[in-house]
Steps between C-alpha positions, in 0.01 A plus 500: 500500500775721556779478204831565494809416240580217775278193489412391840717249507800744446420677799476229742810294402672875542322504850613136566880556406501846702374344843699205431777748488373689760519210759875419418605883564649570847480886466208583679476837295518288169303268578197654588503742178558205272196324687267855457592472127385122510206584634407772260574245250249266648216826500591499128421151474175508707339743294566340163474159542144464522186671318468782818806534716536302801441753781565260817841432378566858391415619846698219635821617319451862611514409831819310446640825349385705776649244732841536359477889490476499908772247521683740267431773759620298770823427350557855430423598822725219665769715289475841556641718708251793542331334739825436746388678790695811611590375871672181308594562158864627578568165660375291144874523372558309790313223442534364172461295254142532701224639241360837607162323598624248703713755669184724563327162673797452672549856690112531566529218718837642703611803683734709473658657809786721674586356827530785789778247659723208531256185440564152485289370168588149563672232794683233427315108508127710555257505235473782283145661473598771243737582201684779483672694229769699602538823268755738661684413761704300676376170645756320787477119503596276789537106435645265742678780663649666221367814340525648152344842333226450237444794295160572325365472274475101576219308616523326872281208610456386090673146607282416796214649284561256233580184728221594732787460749621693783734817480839430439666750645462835708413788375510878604438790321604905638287778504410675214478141254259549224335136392209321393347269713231201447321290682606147424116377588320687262768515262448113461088560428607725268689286299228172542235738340760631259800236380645765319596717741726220671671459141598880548604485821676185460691663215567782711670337778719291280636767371570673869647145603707480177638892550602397890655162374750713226533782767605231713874424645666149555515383859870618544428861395219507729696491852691758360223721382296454785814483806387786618127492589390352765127337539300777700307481748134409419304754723302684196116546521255368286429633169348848448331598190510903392197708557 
């Protein structure tokens, strides 16, 4: 038998309180070291409890240590921004309160774009079969015959994206708009494979819909604002990605 000054009985009721603290713990961080230094409690217990030490449960604990070191990694990695890739990471500033990992998910599955000319991104009452993100530029919107600028950077399409509706309004973009785009298909297998993504994106979007709500002008202002454009003529071509 392996002795220590604790009795074995000291060591597991330590083990006990520290998972049962462990589980109550919402910090993922904190919760996983408290549960590594339960388990080391419970290796301490395994070897003295009995005449030789208990090597199946030992082995058994180790592995729940080593378990908790990847998810440690994983966290960390979910966190850190070294790994922001170049073509994106001046856009992450944008995009908060999204974590650096979740960002990284999210730009591997878009593109991002310059458009050569003026495209329309979305029509009015069709459905929408990507999601754009506008980041310079300015974006002209035509609904029920009245048009408005939309300056970037702003999301277009997140509504009918999140209704799984149609567009509601028109959009065209001029030559020369930088953006993101995603398809809406496989940004929705994405998401069933990996729930947190939609989390970040969710958050994401309600912040771009909360920004255009506060940048937003009461009905009155509007005819005032806008008494000057008129809606243009729809005669753009289809999208065109850079080279």
């Amino acid at each position: 038998m392996i002795t220590t000054e604790f009795s074995p009985d000291v060591w597991v009721a330590i083990a006990g309180a520290l998972y049962t603290i462990g589980y109550l713990i919402i910090n993922q961080v904190m919760l996983r070291l408290v549960m590594m230094v339960g388990s080391f409690c419970y290796i301490a217990y395994y070897a003295t409890v009995g005449d030789a030490p208990l090597w199946g449960a030992i082995y058994g604990s180790i592995l729940m240590i080593g378990t908790n070191i990847i998810g440690l990694c994983a966290l960390y990695l979910r966190n850190a921004n070294m790994f922001m890739p170049k073509s994106a990471e001046d856009l992450y500033s944008l995009f908060t309160p999204i974590r650096p990992g979740d960002f990284r998910s999210l730009m591997r599955l878009g593109q991002r774009q310059v458009l050569f000319k003026e495209t329309i991104i979305s029509r009015e009452g069709e459905p929408i079969e990507k999601l754009y993100f506008i980041i310079s530029g300015t974006a002209q919107v035509l609904k029920r015959q009245s048009a408005f600028p939309m300056p970037g950077p702003v999301f277009v399409g997140e509504v009918a994206y999140l209704l799984e509706a149609n567009s509601a309004a028109t959009t065209i973009v001029p030559a020369g708009t930088e953006m993101v785009v995603w398809d809406v298909a496989k940004l929705r297998r994405a998401i069933q494979r990996k729930p947190r993504l939609k989390l970040a994106l969710d958050a994401v979007i309600s912040k771009d819909l909360a920004m255009k709500v506060s940048y937003s002008v009461a009905p009155a202002d509007m005819g005032g604002m806008h008494a000057n454009l008129k809606a243009p003529t729809i005669t753009s071509a289809p999208l065109q990605q850079s080279a």
